[in-house]
C-alpha positions in Angstrom: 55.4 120.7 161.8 58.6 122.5 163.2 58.7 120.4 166.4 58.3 117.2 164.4 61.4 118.4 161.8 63.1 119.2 164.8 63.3 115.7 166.1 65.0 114.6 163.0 67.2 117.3 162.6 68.9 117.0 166.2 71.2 114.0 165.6 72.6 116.2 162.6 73.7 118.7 164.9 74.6 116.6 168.1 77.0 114.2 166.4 79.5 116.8 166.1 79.5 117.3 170.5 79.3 113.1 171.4 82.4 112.2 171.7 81.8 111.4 175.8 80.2 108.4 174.2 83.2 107.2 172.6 85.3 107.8 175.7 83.0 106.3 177.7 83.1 102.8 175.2 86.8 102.7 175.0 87.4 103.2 178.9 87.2 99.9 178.9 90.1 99.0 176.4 87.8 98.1 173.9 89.8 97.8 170.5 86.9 97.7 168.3 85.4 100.5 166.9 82.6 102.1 168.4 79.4 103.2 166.2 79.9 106.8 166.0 84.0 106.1 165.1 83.0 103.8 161.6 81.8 106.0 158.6 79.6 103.5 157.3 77.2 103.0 160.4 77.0 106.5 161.1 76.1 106.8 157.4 73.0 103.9 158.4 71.9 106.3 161.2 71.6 109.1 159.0 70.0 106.8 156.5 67.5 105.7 159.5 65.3 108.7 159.4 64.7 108.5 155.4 63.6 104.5 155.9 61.6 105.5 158.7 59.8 108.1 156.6 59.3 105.4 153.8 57.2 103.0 156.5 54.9 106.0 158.0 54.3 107.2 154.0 52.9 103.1 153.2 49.7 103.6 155.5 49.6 107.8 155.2 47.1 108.0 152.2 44.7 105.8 153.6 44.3 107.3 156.7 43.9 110.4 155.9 41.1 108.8 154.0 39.9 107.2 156.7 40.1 109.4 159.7 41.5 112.4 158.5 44.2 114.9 159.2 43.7 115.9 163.0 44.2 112.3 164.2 46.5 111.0 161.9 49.0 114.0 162.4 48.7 113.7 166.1 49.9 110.2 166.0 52.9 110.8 163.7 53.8 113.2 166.1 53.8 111.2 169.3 55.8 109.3 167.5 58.1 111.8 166.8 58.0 113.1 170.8 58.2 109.2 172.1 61.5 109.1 169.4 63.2 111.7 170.7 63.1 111.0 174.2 64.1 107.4 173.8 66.9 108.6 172.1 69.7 109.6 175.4 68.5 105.4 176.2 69.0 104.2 173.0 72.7 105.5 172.6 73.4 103.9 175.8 72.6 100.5 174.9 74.0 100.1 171.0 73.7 100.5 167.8 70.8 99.1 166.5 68.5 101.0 169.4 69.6 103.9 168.2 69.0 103.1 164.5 65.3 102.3 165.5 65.0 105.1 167.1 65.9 107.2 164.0 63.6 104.9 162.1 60.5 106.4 164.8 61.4 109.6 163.9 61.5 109.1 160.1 58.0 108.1 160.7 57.3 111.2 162.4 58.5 113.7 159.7 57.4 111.5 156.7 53.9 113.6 157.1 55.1 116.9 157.1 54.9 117.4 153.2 51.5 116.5 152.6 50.3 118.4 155.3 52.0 121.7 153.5 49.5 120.3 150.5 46.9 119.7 152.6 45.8 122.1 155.4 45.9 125.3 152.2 43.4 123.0 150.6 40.3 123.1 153.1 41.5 126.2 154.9 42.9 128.7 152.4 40.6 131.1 150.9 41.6 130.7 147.2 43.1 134.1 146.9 45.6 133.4 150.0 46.6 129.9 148.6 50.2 131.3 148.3 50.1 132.6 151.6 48.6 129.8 153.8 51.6 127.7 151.6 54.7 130.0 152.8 53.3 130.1 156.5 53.1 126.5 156.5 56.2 125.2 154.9 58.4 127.8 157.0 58.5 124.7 159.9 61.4 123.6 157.7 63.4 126.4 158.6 61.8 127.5 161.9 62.8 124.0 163.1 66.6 124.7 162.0 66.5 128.2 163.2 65.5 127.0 166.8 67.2 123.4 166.5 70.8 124.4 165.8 71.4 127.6 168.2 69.7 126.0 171.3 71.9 122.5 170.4 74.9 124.3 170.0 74.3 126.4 173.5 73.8 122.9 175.4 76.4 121.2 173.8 79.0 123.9 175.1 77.1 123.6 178.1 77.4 121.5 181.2 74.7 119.6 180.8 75.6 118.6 177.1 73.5 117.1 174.3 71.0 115.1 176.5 68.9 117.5 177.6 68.4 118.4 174.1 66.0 115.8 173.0 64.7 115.6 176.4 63.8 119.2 176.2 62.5 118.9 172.4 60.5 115.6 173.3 58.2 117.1 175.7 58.1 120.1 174.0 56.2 117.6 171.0 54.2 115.9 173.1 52.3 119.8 174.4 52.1 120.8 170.3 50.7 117.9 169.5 48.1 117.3 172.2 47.1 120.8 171.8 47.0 120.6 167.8 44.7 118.1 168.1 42.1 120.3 170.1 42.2 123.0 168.3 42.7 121.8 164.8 39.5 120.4 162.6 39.5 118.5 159.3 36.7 120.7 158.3 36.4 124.4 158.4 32.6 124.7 159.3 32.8 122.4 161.9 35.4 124.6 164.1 34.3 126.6 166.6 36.4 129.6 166.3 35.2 130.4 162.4 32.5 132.4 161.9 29.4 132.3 159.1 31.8 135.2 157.5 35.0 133.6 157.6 33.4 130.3 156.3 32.4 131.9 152.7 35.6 133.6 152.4 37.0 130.0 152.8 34.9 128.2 150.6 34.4 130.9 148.3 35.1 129.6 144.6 35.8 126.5 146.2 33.7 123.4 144.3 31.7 121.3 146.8 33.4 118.0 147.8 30.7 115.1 147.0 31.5 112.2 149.1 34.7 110.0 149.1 36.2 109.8 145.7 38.9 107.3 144.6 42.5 108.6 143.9 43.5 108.1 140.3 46.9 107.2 141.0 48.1 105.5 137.2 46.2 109.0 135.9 48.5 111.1 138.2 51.6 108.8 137.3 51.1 109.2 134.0 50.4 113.2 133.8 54.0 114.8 132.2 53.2 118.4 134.5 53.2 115.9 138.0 56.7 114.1 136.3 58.1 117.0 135.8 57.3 118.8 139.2 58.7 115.3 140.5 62.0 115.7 139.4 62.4 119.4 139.6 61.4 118.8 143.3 64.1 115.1 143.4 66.9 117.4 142.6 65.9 120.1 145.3 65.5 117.3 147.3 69.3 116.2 146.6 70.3 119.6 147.9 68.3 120.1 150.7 69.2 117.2 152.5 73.1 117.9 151.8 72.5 121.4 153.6 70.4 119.8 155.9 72.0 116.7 156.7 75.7 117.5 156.6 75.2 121.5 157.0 76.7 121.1 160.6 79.3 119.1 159.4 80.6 121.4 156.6 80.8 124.5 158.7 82.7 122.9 161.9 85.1 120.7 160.0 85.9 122.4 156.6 85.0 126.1 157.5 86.0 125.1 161.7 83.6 126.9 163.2 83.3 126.2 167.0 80.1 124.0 168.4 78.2 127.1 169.4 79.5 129.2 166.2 78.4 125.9 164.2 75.2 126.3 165.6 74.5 129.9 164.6 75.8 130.1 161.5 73.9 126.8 160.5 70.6 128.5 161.6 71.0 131.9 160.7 70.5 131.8 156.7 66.9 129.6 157.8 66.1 133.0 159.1 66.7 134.4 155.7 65.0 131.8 154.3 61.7 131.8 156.2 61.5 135.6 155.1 62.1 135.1 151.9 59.5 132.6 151.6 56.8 134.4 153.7 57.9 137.5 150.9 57.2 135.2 147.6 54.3 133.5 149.3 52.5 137.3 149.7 53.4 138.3 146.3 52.1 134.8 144.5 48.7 136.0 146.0 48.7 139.6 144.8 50.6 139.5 141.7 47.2 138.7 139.6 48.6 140.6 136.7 50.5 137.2 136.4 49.1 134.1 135.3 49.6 131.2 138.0 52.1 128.8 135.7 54.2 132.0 135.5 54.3 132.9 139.2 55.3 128.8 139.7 57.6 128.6 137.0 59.1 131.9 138.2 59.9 130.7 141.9 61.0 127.7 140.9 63.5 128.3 138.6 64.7 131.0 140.9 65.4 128.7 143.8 67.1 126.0 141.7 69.3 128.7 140.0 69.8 130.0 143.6 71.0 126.7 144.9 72.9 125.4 141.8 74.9 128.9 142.0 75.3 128.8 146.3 76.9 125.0 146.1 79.0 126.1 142.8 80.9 128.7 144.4 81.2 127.2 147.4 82.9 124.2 145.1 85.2 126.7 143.8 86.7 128.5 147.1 88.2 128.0 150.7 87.6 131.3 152.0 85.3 131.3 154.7 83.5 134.3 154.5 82.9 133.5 150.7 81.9 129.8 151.6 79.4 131.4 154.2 77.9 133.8 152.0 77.4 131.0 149.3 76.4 128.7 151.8 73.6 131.2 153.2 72.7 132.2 149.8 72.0 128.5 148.6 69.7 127.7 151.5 67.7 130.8 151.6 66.6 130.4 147.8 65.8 126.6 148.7 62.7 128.0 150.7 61.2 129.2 147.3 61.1 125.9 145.5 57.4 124.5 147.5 56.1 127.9 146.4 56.4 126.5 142.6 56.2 123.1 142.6 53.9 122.2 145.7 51.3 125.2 144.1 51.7 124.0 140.8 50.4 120.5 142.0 47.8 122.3 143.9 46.7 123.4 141.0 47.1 120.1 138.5 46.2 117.6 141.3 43.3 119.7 143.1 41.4 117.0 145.8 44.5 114.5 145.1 47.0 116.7 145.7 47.7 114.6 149.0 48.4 111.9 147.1 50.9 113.5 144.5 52.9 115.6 147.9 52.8 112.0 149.2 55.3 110.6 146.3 57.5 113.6 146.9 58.0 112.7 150.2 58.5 108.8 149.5 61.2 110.1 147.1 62.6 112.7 149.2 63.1 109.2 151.5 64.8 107.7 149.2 67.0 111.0 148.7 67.3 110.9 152.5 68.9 107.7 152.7 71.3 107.9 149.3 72.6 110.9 150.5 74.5 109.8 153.7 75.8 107.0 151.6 77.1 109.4 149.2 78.8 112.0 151.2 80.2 109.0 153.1 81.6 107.5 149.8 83.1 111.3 148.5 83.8 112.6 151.4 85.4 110.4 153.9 87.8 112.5 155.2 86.3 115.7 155.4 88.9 117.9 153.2 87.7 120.9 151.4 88.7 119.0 148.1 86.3 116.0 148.7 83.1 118.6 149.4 84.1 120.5 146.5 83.9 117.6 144.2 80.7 116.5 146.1 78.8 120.4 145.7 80.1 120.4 141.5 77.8 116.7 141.9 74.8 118.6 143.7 74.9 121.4 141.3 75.3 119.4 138.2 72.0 117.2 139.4 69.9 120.6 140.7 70.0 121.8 137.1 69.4 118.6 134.9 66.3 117.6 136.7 64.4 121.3 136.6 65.2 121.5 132.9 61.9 119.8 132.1 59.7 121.7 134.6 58.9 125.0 132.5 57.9 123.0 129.5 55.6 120.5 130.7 53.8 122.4 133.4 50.4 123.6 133.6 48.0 125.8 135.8 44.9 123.6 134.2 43.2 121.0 136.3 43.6 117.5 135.1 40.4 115.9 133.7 40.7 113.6 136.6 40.9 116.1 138.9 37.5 117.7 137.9 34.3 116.8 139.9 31.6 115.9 137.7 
């Protein structure tokens, strides 16, 4: 999971250190505009990862059907190595090969949040759900803690931002191949688990009786998925302008350098991851607490967390204060799978792929508005326009988790229960 976030995240950090390819295009008095000069087809290659994750979500479900998880994730994530080392070749030839290539590695990533919803469901004992959860989704921010530092370090470099993808490429292709060795779709058929460590897994755990159909108009329909829907569209708004345009915030309205950009992009990920790992431990062995309150709880939390972080950092030009607020805002944003994704855990049950599956077609569809939208507000980069821009974010974070403590539950849907 981190290596195949990774891919995707390393444009976000490398188009602040490519100008050489702008030089390079106007040595030859070009007048026109070269790609990464015109605001609106940079925009479309930020854009090309969420459309890319919309294709690789339209044949997901039915694979994983079909063949499973172990094959199915290990070709989503050759395409995400294959991606990322076409990418140095695709920038030298134009702009549509390099829009292509962000497609490939939309379709690489656009698997990573049903596999947070997936893996905890065969291989969690149910008293470490929470856990198995944290450990999983921290990818997201192991993949910005090791993306942006090692970027920034080769950017400054003398070998500049090639050898990045190069470097993160083959490192994909040795995960992958070895994830698919190790990894099996079924705990009793792995070699390394024992006759012990298979009851603790399936303990409680209701026997799965052949293929069943998913209900998808029942789970479209069920207010508690709705609402974990939208809580999880406006954390999804959020995210991706931290994620996305993070980089971009720091060196051009806070002017940190390349390799400080790097560093202090990555740093509150850190945070993040261990605040995660923390509420993933507690959800488990907090049993004095029903599970819709230990959901609710983290949820509301992280969105409070984030709507505050991008408020203040609306409301000042002090850099240490925008930092702070900036760190503080992504290292609540961890919390928010430990709610929602559980609480569809829980609802959802053996569909639960299906219902982490729309999340991640809509957190597409977030992917690609975004760009569009900070292009629109913020053309020029002031501190005014991304102030206007994080009052926007904040405004939407709060509005769409407004329904989530009310029409949530902990109960299993009736079409969630095996008869």
């Amino acid at each position: 999971m981190t290596v195949g976030q990774m891919n995707s995240l390393t444009f976000n950090f490398t188009v602040i250190c490519m100008q050489d390819i702008v030089e390079d295009y106007h040595k030859d008095n070009r007048t026109d505009l070269h790609w990464m000069e015109d605001p609106s087809q940079k925009s479309f290659i930020f854009s090309g990862v969420a459309i890319g994750a919309v294709i690789g979500l339209i044949p997901l479900v039915p694979m994983l059907d079909q063949i499973g998880l172990r094959i199915t994730f290990t070709l989503f994530g050759l395409i995400s190595a294959a991606s990322s080392l076409l990418f140095p070749l695709a920038v030298s030839i134009d702009f549509y090969a390099v829009f292509f290539v962000r497609i490939l590695q939309g379709i690489g990533t656009s698997i990573l949040y049903t596999v947070v919803a997936y893996i905890p469901g065969i291989w969690a004992p149910k008293n470490e759900m929470g856990t198995f959860l944290a450990v999983l989704s921290c990818g997201f921010q192991l993949s910005n803690i090791i993306c942006m530092p090692v970027s920034g370090i080769l950017c400054e470099s003398e070998y500049g931002w090639r050898p990045i993808y190069y470097i993160f490429g083959s490192l994909t292709v040795l995960v992958y191949v070895a994830f698919f060795f190790f990894y099996s779709d079924a705990p009793k058929n792995h070699f390394h688990v024992s006759p012990k460590e298979l009851s603790m897994i399936c303990a409680e755990k209701k026997p799965k009786q052949g293929k069943e159909s998913v209900p998808y108009r029942a789970i479209c329909s069920d207010k508690c998925v709705l609402a974990t829907w939208l809580a999880m569209c406006g954390r999804n708004v959020a995210f991706y302008v931290l994620i996305l345009y993070g980089p971009t915030y720091l060196r051009e309205v806070l002017h940190f350098d390349v390799k400080g950009t790097g560093w202090a992009a990555a740093l509150p990920f850190v945070s993040c991851a261990a605040v995660k790992f923390a509420s993933g431990q507690l959800t488990d062995r907090l049993t004095m607490f029903s599970e819709k309150t230990k959901f609710i709880t983290c949820t509301l939390i992280s969105m409070i967390g984030l709507a505050f972080g991008f408020m203040i950092m609306s409301l000042t030009t002090y850099r240490t204060i925008a930092q702070i607020s900036y760190t503080f805002a992504v290292t609540l944003s961890g919390i928010t799978i430990m709610g929602t994704i559980k609480c569809l855990q829980l609802r959802c049950q053996q569909h639960v792929h299906f219902a982490t599956a729309v999340i991640a077609f809509m957190a597409c569809i977030w992917q690609f508005v975004v760009p569009l939208g900070v292009g629109y507000l913020c053309p020029n980069n002031t501190p005014e326009d991304w102030s206007f821009l994080f009052i926007i974010v904040s405004v939407i974070v709060i509005v769409a988790n407004i329904p989530f403590p009310f029409l949530t539950t902990a109960e299993p849907a009736d079409y969630a229960k095996r008869q």
